[in-house]
C-alpha positions as CSV (number, residue, x, y, z in Angstrom):
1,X,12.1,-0.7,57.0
2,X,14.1,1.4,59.4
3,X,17.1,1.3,57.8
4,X,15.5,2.8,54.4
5,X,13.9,5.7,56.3
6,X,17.1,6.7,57.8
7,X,18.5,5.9,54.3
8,X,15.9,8.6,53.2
9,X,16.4,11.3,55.6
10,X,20.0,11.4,55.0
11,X,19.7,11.1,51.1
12,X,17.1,13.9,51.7
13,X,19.3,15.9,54.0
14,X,22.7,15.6,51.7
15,X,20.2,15.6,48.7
16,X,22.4,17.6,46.0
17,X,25.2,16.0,43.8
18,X,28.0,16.3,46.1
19,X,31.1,15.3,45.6
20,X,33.4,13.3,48.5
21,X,35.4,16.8,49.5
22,X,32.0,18.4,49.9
23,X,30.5,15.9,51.8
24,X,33.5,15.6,54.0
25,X,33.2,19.8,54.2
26,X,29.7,19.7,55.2
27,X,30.5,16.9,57.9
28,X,33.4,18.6,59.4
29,X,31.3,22.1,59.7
30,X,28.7,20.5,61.6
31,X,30.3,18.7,63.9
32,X,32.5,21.6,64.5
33,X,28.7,22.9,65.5
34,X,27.5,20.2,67.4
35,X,30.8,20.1,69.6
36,X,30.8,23.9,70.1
37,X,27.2,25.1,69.8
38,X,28.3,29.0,70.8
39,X,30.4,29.0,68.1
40,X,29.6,32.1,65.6
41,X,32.6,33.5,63.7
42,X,33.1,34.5,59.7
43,X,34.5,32.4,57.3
44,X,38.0,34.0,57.4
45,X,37.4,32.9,61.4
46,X,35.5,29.8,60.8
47,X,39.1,28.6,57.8
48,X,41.4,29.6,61.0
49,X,39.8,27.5,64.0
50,X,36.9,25.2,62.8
51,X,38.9,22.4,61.3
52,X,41.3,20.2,63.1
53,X,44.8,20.1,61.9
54,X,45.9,18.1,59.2
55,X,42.4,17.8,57.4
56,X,41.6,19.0,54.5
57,X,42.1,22.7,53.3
58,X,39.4,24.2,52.0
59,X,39.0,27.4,50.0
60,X,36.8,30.3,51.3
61,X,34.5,29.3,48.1
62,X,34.0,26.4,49.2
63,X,33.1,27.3,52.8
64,X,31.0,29.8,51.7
65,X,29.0,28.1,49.7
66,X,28.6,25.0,51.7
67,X,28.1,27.0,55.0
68,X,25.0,29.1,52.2
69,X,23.9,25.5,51.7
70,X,23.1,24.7,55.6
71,X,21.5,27.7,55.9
72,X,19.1,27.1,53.6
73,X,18.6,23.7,54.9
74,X,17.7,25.2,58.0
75,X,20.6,24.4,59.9
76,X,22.7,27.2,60.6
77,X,22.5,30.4,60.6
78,X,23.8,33.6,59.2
79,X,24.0,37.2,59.9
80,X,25.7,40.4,58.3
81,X,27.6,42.3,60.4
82,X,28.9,44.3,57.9
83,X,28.0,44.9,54.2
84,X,30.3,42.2,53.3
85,X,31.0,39.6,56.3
86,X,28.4,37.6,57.7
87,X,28.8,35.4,61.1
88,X,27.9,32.1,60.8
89,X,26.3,29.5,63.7
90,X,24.5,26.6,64.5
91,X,21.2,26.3,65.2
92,X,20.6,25.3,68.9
93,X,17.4,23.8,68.2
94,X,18.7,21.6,65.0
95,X,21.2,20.1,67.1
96,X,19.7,16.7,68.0
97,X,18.8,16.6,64.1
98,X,22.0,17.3,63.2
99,X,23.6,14.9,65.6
100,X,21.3,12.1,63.6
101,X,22.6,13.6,60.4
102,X,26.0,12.9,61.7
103,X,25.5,9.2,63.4
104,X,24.9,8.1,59.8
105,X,28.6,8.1,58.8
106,X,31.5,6.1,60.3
107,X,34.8,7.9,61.5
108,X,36.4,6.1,58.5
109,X,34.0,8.1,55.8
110,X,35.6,11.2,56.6
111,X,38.9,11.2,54.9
């Protein structure tokens, strides 16, 4: 019983039709999160220092969007600075449901 309610929470928390590299996107961003919950920087910021070396590139579309995504699931957040950059953080409060989020995947889902 257990086991298909966390089943459900994460198919409800990674609930679109996502492919592998976006699920591996969305992992990465919010562990970057979890690990550095101060962090706030901009896309151009968050494509520079967020991801550890050797993973995946991603492409500022891709960020973008995914980063769009967590905010509307309530995750991060997101705030213009300028007409056209917005800084993007975690959600202090959403951290232990993130960290759940996260516990559902082994290392060896990532890549």
């Amino acid at each position: 019983m257990l086991a298909g309610v966390k089943h459900a929470f994460l198919q409800a928390a990674f609930a679109q039709p996502a492919t592998h590299r976006h699920e591996q996107l969305r992992r990465q961003l919010l562990r970057y999160c979890v690990e550095h919950p101060d962090a706030k920087d901009t896309i151009e910021g968050i494509l520079a220092w967020w991801f550890p070396r050797g993973s995946a590139r991603w492409s500022a579309d891709e960020v973008k969007s995914t980063l769009d995504e967590l905010i509307r699931d309530g995750l991060l957040t997101g705030r213009s600075v300028r007409q056209s950059e917005v800084i993007y953080g975690v959600r202090k409060e959403k951290l232990s449901e993130i960290e759940k989020l996260l516990g559902g995947f082994t290392a060896d889902t990532d890549e």
